[in-house]
N, C-alpha and C positions, 0 to 999 in steps of 0.2 A: 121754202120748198116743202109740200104734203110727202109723209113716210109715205111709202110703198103700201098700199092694201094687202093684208094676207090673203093669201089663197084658202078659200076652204075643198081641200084634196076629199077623196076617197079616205085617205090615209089619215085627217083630220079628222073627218065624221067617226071613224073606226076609234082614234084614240080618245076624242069626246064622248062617246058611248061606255067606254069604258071605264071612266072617271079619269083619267090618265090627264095629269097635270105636263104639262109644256110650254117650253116658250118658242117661237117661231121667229127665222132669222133668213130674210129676204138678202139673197144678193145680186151679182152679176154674174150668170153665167156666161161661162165664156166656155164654145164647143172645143173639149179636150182637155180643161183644163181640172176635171177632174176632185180629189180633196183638198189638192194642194192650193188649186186658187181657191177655195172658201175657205180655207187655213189661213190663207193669207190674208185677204181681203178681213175675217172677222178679228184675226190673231189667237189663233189658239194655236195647241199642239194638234199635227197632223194623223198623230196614234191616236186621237180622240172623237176624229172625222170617218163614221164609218159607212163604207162604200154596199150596197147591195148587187149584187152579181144574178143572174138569171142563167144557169148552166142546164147541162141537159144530162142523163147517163148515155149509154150505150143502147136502151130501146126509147131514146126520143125522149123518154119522162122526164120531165121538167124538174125545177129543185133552185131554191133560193138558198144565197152565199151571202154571208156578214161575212168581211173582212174588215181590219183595219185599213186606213187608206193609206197606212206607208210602207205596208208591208202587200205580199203577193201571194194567193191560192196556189198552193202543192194540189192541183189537179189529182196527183197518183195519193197522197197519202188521205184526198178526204174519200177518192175513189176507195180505197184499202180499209178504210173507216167505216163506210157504209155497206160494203159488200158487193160493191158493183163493178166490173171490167173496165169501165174509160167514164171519167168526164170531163166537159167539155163545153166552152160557152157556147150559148146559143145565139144565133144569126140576132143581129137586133131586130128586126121587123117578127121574127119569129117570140122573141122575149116581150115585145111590146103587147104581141097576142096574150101571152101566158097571165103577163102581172097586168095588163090595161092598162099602165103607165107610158111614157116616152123611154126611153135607155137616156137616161142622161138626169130624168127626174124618177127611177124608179124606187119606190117605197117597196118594205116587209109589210106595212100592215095594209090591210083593206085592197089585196089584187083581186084580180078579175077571174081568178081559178086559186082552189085551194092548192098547196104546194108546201113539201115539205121542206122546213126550214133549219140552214147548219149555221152553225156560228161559232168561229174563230176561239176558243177556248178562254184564249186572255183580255178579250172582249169581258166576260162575266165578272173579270176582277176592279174594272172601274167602276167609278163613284157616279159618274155621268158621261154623258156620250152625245154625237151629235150624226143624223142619220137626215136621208133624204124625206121631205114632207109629202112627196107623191107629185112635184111639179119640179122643173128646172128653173136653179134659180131660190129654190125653197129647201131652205136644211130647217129641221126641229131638234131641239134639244132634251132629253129627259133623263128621268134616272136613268140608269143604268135595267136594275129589277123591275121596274115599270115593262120595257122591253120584253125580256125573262118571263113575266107574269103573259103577258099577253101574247105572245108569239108561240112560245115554249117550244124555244129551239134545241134541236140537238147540239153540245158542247162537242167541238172536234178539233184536233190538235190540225191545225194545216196552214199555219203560215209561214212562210218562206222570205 
């Protein structure tokens, strides 16, 4: 049986531009099942599977979320964190606008509108990490500061 052909994403051209070493890790998605089934499926730790979120505040402004996938966004504390009244995820057809990805294959790098980016605080203390490559079905793996270096997301305490 032929491997899987990688995808070349948005999200791919963005982190080859930027020299950003990675490796690419085709699976099955399967709709709902989230970090957990790539967790599963490749065997790693679920805290090292991290999820991109597409939230909105209070005047509609858009705003990307790294979370870990086994842990959950405290909505009020990253609200409380950036200085804004309510967040709240966005409708997915609304999200798919924002980042030009699917909800399901949404990537941090190379979306379709600039947007500023929060991430999970204890995210910053792994060594590597494994995040969506811009398609479903397509996780990337990189360092950790590779991310860091090229996103340069604000650190916010909000996992729940």
């Amino acid at each position: 049986m032929k491997p899987a052909k990688e995808p070349v994403t948005q999200a791919v051209r963005v982190l080859r531009a930027a020299g950003v070493p990675f490796e690419g890790h085709p699976y099955a998605y399967v709709e709902g099942g989230g970090t957990a089934q790539f967790a599963r499926e490749i065997g790693v730790d679920e805290h090292l599977v991290i999820k991109t979120l597409v939230m909105e505040d209070e005047h509609r402004q858009p705003l990307l979320v790294l979370m870990h996938g086994d842990r959950q966004v405290s909505t009020q504390a990253l609200a409380r964190a950036i200085g804004v009244k309510r967040i709240t995820p966005c409708d997915p057809k609304v999200a798919d606008k924002h980042s030009g990805y699917q909800v399901g294959g949404t990537s941090p790098f190379g979306t379709r509108r600039a947007m500023p980016v929060y991430c999970e605080q204890g995210i910053a203390d792994l060594p590597r990490l494994y995040i969506n490559g811009g398609k479903r079905g397509y996780i990337i793996s990189l360092a950790t500061a590779d991310l860091l270096r090229v996103l340069q997301p604000t650190l916010v305490s909000m996992a729940v």
